[in-house]
VMD Tcl script that builds the backbone (N, CA, C; Angstrom):
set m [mol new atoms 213]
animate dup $m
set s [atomselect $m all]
$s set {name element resname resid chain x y z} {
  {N N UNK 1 A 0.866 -1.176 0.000}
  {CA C UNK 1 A 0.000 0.000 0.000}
  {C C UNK 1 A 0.905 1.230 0.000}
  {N N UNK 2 A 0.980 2.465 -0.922}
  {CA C UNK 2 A 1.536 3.018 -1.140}
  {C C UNK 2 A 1.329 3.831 -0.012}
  {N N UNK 3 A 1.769 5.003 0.217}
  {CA C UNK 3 A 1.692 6.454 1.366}
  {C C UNK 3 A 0.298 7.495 0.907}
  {N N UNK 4 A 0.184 7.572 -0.457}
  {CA C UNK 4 A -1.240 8.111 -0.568}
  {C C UNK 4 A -2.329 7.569 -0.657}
  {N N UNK 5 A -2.151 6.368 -1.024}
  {CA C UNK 5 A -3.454 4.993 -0.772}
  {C C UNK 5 A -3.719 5.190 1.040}
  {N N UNK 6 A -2.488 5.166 2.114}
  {CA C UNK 6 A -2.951 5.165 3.369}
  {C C UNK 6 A -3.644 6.129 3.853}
  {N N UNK 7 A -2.507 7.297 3.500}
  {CA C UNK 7 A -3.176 8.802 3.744}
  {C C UNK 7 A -4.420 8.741 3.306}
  {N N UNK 8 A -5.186 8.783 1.572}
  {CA C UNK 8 A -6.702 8.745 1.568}
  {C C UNK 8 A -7.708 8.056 2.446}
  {N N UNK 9 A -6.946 6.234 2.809}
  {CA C UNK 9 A -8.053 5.612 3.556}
  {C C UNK 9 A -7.822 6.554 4.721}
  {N N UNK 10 A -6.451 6.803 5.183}
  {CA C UNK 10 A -6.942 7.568 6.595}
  {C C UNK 10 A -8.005 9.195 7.092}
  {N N UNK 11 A -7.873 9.364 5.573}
  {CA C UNK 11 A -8.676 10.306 5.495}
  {C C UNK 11 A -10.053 10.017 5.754}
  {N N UNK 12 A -10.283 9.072 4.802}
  {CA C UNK 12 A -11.725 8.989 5.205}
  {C C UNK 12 A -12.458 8.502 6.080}
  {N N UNK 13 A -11.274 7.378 7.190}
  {CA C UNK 13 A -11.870 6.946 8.509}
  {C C UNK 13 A -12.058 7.914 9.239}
  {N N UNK 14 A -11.162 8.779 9.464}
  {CA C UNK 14 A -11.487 10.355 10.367}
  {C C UNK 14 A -12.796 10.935 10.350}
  {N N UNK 15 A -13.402 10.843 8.361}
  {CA C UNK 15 A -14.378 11.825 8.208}
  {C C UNK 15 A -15.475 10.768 8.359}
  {N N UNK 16 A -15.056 9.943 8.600}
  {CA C UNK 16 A -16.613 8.757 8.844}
  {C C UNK 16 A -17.030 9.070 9.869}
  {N N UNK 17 A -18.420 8.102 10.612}
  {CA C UNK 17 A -18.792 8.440 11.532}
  {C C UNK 17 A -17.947 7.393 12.758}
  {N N UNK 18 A -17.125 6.793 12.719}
  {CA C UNK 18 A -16.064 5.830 13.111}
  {C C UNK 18 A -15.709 6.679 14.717}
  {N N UNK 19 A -15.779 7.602 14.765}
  {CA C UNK 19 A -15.372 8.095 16.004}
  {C C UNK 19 A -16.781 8.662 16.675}
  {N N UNK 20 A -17.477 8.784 15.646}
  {CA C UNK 20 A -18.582 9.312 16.912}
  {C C UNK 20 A -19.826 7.960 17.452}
  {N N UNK 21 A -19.575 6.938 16.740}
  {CA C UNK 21 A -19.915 5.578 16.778}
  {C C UNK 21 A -19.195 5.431 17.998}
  {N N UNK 22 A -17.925 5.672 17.961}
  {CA C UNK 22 A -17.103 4.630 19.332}
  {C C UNK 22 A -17.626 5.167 20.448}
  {N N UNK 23 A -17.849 6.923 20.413}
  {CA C UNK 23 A -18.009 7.250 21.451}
  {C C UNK 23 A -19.284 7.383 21.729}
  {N N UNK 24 A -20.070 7.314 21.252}
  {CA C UNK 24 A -21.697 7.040 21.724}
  {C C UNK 24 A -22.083 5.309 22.206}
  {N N UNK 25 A -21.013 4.650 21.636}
  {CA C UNK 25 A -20.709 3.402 22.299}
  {C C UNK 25 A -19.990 3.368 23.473}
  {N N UNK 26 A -19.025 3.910 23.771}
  {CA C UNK 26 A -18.129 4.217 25.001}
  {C C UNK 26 A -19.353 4.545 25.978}
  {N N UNK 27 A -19.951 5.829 25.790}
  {CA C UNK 27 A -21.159 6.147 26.493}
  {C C UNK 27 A -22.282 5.292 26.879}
  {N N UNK 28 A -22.671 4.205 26.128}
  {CA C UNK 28 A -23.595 3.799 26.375}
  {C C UNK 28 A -22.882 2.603 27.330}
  {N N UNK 29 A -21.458 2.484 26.918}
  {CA C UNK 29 A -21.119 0.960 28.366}
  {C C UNK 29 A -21.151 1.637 29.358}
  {N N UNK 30 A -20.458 3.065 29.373}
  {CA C UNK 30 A -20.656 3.619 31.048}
  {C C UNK 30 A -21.726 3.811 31.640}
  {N N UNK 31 A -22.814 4.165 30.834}
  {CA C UNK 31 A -24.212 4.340 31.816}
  {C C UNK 31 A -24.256 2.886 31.761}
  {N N UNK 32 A -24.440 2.114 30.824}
  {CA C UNK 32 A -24.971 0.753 31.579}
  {C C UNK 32 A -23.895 0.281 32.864}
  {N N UNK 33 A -22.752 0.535 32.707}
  {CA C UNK 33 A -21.722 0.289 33.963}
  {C C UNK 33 A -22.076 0.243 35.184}
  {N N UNK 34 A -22.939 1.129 35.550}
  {CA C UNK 34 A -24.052 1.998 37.081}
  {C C UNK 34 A -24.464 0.953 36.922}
  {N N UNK 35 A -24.785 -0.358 36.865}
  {CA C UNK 35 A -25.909 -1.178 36.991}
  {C C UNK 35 A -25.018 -2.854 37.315}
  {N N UNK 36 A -24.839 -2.826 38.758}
  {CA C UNK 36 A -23.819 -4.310 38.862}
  {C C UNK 36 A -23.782 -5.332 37.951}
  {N N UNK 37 A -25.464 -5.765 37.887}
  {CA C UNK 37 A -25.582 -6.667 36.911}
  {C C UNK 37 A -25.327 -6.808 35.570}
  {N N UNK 38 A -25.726 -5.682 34.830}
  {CA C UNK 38 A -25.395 -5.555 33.446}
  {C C UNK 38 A -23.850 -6.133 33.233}
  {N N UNK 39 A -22.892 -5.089 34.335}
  {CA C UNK 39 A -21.653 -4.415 34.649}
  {C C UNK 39 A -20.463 -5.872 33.959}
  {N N UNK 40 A -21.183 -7.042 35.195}
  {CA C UNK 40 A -20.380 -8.258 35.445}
  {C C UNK 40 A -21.324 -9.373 34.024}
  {N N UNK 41 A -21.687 -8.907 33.304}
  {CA C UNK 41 A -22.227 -9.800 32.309}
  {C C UNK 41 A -20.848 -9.798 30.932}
  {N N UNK 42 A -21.474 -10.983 30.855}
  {CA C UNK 42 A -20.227 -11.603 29.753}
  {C C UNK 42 A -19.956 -10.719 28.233}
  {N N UNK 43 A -21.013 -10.281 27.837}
  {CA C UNK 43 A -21.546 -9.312 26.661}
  {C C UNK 43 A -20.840 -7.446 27.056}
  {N N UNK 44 A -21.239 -7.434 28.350}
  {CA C UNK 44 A -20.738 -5.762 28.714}
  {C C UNK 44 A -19.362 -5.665 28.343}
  {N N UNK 45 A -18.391 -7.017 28.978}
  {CA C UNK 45 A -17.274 -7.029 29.113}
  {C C UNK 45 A -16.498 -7.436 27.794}
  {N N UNK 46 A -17.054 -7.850 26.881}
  {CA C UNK 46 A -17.042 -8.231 25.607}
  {C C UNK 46 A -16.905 -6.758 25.191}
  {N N UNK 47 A -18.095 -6.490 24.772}
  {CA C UNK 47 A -17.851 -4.981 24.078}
  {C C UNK 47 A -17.071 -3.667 24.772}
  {N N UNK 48 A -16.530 -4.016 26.287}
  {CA C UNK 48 A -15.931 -2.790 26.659}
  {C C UNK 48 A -14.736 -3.018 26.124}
  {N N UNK 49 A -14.199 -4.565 26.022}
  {CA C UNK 49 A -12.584 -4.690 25.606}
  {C C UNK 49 A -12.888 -4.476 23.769}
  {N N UNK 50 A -13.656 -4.546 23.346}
  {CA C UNK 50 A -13.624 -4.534 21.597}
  {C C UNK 50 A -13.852 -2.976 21.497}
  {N N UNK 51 A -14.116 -1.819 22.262}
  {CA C UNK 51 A -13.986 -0.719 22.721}
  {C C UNK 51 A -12.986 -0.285 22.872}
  {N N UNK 52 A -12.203 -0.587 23.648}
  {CA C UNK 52 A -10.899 -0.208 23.934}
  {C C UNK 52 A -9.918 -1.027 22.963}
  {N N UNK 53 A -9.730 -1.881 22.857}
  {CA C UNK 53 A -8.972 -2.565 21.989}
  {C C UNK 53 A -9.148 -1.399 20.250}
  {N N UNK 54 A -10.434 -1.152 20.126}
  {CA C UNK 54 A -10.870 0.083 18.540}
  {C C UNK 54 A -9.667 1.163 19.124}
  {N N UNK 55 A -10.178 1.752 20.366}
  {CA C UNK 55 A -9.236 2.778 20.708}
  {C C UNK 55 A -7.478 2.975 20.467}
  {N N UNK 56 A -7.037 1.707 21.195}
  {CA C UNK 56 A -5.601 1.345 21.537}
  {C C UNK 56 A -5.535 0.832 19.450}
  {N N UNK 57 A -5.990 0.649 18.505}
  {CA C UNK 57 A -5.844 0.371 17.567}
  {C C UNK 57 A -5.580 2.114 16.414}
  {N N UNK 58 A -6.620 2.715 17.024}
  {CA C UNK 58 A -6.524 4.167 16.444}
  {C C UNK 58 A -5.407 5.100 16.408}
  {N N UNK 59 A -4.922 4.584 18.112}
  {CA C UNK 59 A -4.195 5.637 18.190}
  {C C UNK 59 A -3.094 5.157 17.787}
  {N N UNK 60 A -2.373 3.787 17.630}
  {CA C UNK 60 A -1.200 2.972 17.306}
  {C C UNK 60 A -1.336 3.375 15.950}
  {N N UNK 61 A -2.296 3.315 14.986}
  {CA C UNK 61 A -2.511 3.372 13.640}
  {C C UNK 61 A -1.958 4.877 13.415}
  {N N UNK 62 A -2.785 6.174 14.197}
  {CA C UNK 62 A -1.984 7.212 14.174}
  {C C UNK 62 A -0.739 7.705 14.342}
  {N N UNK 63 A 0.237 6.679 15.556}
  {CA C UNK 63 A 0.978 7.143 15.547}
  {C C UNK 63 A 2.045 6.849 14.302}
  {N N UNK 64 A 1.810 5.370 14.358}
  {CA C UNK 64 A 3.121 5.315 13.309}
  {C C UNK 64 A 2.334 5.407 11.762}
  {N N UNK 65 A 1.445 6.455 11.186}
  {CA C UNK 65 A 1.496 7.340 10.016}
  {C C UNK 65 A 1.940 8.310 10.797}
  {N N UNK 66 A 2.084 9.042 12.032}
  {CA C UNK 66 A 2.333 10.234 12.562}
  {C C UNK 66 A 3.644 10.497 11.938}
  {N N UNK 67 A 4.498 8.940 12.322}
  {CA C UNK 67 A 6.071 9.169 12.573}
  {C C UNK 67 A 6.736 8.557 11.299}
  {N N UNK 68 A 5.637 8.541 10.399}
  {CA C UNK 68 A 6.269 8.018 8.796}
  {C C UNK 68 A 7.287 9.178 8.092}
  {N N UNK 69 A 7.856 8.523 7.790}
  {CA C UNK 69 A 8.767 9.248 6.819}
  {C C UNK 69 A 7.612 9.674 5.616}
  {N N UNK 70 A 7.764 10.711 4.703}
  {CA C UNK 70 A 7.078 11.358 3.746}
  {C C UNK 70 A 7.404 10.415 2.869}
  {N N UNK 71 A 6.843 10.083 1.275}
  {CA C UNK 71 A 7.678 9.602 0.402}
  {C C UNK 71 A 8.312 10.755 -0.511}
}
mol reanalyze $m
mol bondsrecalc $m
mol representation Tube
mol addrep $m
């Protein structure tokens, strides 16, 4: 994959709704969080790590295009 093939896809994950998805998802595990039961269910804990795991993937993805050499 060339450097402007990445740059475009990275362009357009930014302008997607990809971040405001995560975080209206982020939001919705924390209010359900307030609730023990939900909290300790197999599904909450499922989607909080596929949550964070999107996150810890974004920002790794950013950094090293951050720290790319130009072509």
């Amino acid at each position: 994959m060339s450097a402007m093939d990445l740059q475009g896809y990275l362009a357009v994950v930014a302008d997607s709704d990809l971040f405001g998805c995560l975080a209206l998802v982020s939001l919705m595990l924390l209010f359900t969080a307030l609730s023990r039961r939900i909290r300790e269910s197999g599904r909450h804990r499922l989607l909080t790590y596929i949550v964070l795991a999107c996150v810890v993937a974004i920002q790794g993805a950013g950094t090293w295009y951050g720290n790319s050499n130009p072509a």
